[in-house]
N, C-alpha and C positions, 0 to 999 in steps of 0.2 A: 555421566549423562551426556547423549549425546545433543550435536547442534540439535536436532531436529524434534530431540523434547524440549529442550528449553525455548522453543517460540512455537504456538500450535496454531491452529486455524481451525476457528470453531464456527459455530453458530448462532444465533440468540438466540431466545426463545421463542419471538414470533416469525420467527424462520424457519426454526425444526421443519423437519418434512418426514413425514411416513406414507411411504405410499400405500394402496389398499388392499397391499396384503401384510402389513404388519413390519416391515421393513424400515427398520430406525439407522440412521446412518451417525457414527460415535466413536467418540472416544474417552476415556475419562480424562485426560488433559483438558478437554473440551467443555466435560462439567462440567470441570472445577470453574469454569471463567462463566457458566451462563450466564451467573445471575447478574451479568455485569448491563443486561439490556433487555427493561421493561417491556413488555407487552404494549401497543399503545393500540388505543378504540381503532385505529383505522388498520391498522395490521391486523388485529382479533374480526374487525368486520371482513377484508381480506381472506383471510382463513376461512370463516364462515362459509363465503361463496364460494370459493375454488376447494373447498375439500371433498365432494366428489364431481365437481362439473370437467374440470380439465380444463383445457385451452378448445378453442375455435380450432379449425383445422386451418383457416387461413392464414396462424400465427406458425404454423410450422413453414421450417425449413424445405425448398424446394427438392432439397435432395438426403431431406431427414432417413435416417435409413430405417429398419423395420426391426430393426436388434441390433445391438453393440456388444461386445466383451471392455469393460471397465480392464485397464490394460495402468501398470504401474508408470507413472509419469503426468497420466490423464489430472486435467483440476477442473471443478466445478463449472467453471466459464467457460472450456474447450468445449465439453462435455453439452452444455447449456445450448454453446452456437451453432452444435451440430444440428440439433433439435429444432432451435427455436431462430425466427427471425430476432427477436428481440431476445437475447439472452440474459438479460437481467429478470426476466419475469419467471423463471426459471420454477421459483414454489407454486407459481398457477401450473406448470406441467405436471409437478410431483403430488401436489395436492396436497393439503394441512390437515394432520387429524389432530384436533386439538388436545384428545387425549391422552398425548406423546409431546405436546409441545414445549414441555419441560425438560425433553431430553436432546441437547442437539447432538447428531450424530453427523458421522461422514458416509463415503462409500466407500468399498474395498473392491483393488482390485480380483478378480475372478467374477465378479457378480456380470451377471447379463442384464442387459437394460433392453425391454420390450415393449414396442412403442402402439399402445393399444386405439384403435380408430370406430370409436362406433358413433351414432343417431349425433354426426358432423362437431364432436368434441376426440383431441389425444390426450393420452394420460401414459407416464411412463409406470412400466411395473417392473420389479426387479426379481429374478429368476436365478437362479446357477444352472453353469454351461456346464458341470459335471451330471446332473440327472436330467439334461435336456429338456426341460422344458421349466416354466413356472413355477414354485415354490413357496411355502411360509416359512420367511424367516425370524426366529424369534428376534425380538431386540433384545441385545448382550453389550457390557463392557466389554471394549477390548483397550491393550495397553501392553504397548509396543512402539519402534522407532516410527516414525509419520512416515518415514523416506520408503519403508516397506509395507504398512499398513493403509490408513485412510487416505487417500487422496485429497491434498487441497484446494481450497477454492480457487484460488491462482498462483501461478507457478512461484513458490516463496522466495526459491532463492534471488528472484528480478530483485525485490527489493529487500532483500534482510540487509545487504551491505547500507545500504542507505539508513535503518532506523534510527544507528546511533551517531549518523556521520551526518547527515542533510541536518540543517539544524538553524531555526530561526530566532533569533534574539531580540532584544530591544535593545536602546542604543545604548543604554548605560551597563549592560548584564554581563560586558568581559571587561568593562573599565577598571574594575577591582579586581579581576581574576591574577593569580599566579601569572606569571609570565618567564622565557627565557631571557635572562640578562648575561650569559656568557658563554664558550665553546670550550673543549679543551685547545690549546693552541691556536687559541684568536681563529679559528677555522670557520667559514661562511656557511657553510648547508652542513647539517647533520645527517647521514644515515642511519639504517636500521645498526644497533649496535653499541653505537655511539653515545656519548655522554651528553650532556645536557645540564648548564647550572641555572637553577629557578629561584625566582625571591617571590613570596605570598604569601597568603594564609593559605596550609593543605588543609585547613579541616579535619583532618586525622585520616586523611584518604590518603592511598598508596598507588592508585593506578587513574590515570589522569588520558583523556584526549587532548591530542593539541591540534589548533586551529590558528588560521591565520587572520591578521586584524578583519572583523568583517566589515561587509560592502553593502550600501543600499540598496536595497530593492524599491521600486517604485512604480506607481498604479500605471499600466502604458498610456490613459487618456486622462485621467486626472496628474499627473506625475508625484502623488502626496508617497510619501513612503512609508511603506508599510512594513517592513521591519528591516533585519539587517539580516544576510548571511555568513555564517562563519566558516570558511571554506577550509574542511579537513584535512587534517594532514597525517596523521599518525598514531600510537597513543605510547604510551613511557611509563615506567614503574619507578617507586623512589627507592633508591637504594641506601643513600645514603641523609643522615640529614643534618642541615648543616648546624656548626656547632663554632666553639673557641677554645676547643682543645689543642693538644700537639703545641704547637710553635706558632701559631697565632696570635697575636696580641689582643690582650682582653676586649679593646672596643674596635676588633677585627669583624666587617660585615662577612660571615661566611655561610654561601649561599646552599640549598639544597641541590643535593646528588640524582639524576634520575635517568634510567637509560630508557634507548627509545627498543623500545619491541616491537614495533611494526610501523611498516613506512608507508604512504600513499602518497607522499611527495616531499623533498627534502625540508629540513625545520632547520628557524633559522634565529637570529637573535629580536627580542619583540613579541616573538609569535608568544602565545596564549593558551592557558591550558585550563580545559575544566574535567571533573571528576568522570568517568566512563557509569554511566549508569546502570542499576539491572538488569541482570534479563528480566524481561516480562513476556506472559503471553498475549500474543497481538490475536485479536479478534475479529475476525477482516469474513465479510460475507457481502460478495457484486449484489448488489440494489441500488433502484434509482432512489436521489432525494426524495423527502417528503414532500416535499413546497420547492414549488419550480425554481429556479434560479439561473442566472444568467452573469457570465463573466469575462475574463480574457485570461490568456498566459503571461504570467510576470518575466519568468526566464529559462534558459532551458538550465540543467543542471550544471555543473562545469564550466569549460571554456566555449561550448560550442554556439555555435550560432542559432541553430535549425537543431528538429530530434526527430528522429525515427522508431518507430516501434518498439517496447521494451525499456527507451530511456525514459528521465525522468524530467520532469518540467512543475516548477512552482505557478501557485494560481493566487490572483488576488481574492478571493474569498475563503473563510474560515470558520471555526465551531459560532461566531456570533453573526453569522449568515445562514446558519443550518446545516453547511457539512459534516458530514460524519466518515470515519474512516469507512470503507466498502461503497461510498457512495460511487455510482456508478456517472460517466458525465461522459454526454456527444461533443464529439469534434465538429467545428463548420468552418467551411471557407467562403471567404466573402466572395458574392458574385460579381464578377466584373463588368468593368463599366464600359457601356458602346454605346453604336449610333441606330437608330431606326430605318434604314435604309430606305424601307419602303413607303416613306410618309415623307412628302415634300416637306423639306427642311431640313432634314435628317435630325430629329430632336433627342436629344440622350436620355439612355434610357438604362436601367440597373439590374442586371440578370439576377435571380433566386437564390442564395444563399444555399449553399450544399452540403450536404453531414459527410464529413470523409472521415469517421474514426472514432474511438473511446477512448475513456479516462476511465482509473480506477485511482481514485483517493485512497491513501495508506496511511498518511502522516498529518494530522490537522493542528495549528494554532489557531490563536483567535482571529485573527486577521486575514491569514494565508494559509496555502497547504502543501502540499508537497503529493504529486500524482504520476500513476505509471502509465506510460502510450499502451494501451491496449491493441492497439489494430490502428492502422491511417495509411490513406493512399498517396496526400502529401507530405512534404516537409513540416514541421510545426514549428514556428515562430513565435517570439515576442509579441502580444497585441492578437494573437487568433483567439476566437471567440470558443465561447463551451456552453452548455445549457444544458436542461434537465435532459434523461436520454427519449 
């Protein structure tokens, strides 16, 4: 099986989209996971109205174009921003047939996407570029690699590295963990290859990530801390485990065996290990929150200071704030502070606060979350603010 079945990117239920010619966008990897999100009264009343009104025509894109070819690479979001000013609104363009809303599907590349304008509402219909023009296409399982088939909601591999690596704890949740307590030959860093002696409970697990002590995170204006990060390092297999055979003497401490398979930064003695989790399939669909909310950025991922497009940045809000993984969130920069020139005194005054960018939540705890830069024109910093989009 490859990467790209083992994590898929589906849709829920109150998301499915058929457009109005019969057009269900799927996979069966995608089933399998619908039923993992309820229908709720305001998305069914959503569906209701937009399933055949469409979008205003104000909400499009200035330079939306009149047809597209769905082209391999393309994900739901690129695809959305073409179209729409606000591309999170993306099932008001496609329209909801509730009749279908139990099948979430994808789209494939070859399909034409045809961007209909009548009595001042668009609507996207989807067609193939092989018989030229508009089409009914039946809805079908299909089931096959995602990387040649359906197109995803957003470019997965940004953040697949991250699911099992970005990782928020509480303070106490690696204080028992396994740990490195020795090298081969007193050696300071570990590489890929290399051995590794561990003392803990394995739990009967054999394949382990290791992580280094982690580090507060904390609210930028309150300073409370909100959990802790465990900054990754690699992950190791056990090979051996340890025992009081051979030539050891009976009340000999002999530690377990485990080498490192994969490196992201060298490992050292200390460092901490916990189990490498399942795959599972991630369910990820851009939508704005339910209920507004408003926050800051805790940190950028890494050593960096500042993040640019594509990186990743944790947020002080979490599942017990109402994010949800897909939730879609604006970037703002604070407006700067001047003087009034033209009013004797010069008296200060505080310029408009500006949306320079997106978020797309991936990774939610309770507290915090873990979100990818969508688009931004500035730097993004410690303490920038985000809000419903």
């Amino acid at each position: 099986m490859t990467r790209s079945h083992r994590i898929a990117l589906s849709f829920p239920r109150a998301a499915a989209i058929t457009v109005a010619l019969g057009v269900c966008f799927g996979s069966a990897t995608a089933n399998a996971q619908a039923g993992n999100y309820p229908i709720t009264p305001k998305q069914r009343s959503t569906a209701q109205q937009v399933a055949e009104a469409g979008v205003a025509l104000s909400d499009l894109s200035p330079n939306a174009p009149d047809s597209y070819t769905v082209k391999s690479g393309d994900t739901l979001w690129g695809i959305s921003s073409m179209f729409l000013v606000s591309p999170w609104r993306w099932p008001e363009l496609w329209g909801m047939n509730l009749d279908q809303i139990r099948n979430p599907h994808l789209i494939y590349p070859g399909q034409v996407l045809f961007l209909d304008k009548a009595n001042g509402r668009a609507r996207l219909r989807v067609g193939s570029g092989e018989q030229g023009g508009v089409v009914r296409l039946s809805p079908r399982v299909r089931e096959g690699d995602l990387s040649r088939d359906g197109i995803p909601a957003i470019a997965l591999n940004l953040i697949e590295p991250f699911l099992n690596e970005a990782v928020i704890v509480d303070e106490n949740e690696l204080a028992k963990a396994p740990r490195v307590v020795a090298t081969p030959e007193a050696r300071v860093l570990l590489a890929r290859g290399d051995k590794a002696y561990v003392r803990g409970d394995l739990g009967g697990v054999r394949n382990f990530r290791f992580f280094r002590e982690p580090q507060p995170l904390r609210d930028p204006t309150t300073n409370e801390v909100l959990g802790y990060e465990a900054f990754y390092l690699g992950t190791g297999e056990l090979i051996r485990q340890g025992d009081t055979s051979g030539t050891a003497r009976a009340d000999d401490i002999v530690p377990d065996t485990f080498m490192l398979t994969s490196i992201r930064q060298e490992v050292r003695v200390g460092d901490k290990l916990s189990p490498v989790p399942p795959r599972e399939f991630q369910n990820y669909i851009p939508r704005a929150p339910q209920s507004p909310i408003t926050g800051q950025i805790v940190s950028v991922y890494g050593e960096a200071v500042a993040a640019g497009q594509n990186q990743i940045v944790s947020l002080n809000k979490g599942a017990r704030d109402g994010l949800e993984k897909g939730n879609v969130l604006a970037l703002w920069k604070d407006g700067p502070r001047t003087v009034d020139k033209t009013e004797k005194g010069t008296p200060a005054i505080k310029l408009p606060d500006e949306r320079h960018g997106f978020l797309f939540v991936f990774r939610v705890f309770d507290r915090m979350s873990y979100a990818l830069i969508l688009s931004v024109q500035e730097p993004v910093r410690r303490g920038d603010r985000f809000t419903q989009p």
